[in-house]
C-alpha positions in Angstrom: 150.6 126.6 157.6 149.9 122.9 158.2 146.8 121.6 156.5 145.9 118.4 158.5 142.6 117.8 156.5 144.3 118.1 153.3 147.3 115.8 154.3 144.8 113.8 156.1 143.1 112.9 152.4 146.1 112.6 151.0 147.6 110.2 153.4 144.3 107.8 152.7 144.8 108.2 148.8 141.5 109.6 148.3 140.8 113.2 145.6 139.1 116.2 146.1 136.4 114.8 144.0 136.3 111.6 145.4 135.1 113.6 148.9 133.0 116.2 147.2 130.9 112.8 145.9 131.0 111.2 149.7 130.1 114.7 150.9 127.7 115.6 148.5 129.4 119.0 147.9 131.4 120.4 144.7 135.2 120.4 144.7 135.7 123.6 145.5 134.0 122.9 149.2 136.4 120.7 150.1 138.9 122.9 149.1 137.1 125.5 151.5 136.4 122.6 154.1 139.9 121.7 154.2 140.6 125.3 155.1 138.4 125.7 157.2 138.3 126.5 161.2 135.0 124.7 162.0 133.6 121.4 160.1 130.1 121.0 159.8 129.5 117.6 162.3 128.2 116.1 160.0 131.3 116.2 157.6 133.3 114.7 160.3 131.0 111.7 160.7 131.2 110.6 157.2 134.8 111.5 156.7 135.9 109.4 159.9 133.7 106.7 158.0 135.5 107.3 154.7 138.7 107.2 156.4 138.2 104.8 158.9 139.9 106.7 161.2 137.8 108.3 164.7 136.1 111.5 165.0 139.2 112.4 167.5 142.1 111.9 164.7 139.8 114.0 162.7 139.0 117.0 164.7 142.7 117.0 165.7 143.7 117.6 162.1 141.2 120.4 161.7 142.7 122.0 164.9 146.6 121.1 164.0 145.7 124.0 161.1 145.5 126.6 163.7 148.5 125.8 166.1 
């Protein structure tokens, strides 16, 4: 199963940890983020700031996870 969040992260270089701290959450949320079916909007606004990348490219890798 593809995991476009995860390889989304990975692809900008950044940790779990490094997100929980932009995210304010613990690790283990973005673990459960990563895998998860629906983001929270407001997760996807600060990790297309993060990333630098648009809302689109985002919610396309949180949707590539369920094709």
């Amino acid at each position: 199963m593809f995991n476009g969040l995860k390889k989304l992260r990975e692809n900008y270089g950044f940790t779990k940890s490094e997100i929980a701290t932009y995210l304010g959450v613990t690790v283990q949320a973005i673990s459960k983020i990563e895998k998860a079916k629906k983001v929270k909007v407001e997760y996807i606004f600060i990790l297309s700031k993060v990333y630098g990348t648009s809302i689109e490219e985002l919610k396309k890798a949180i949707e590539k996870r369920y094709d």
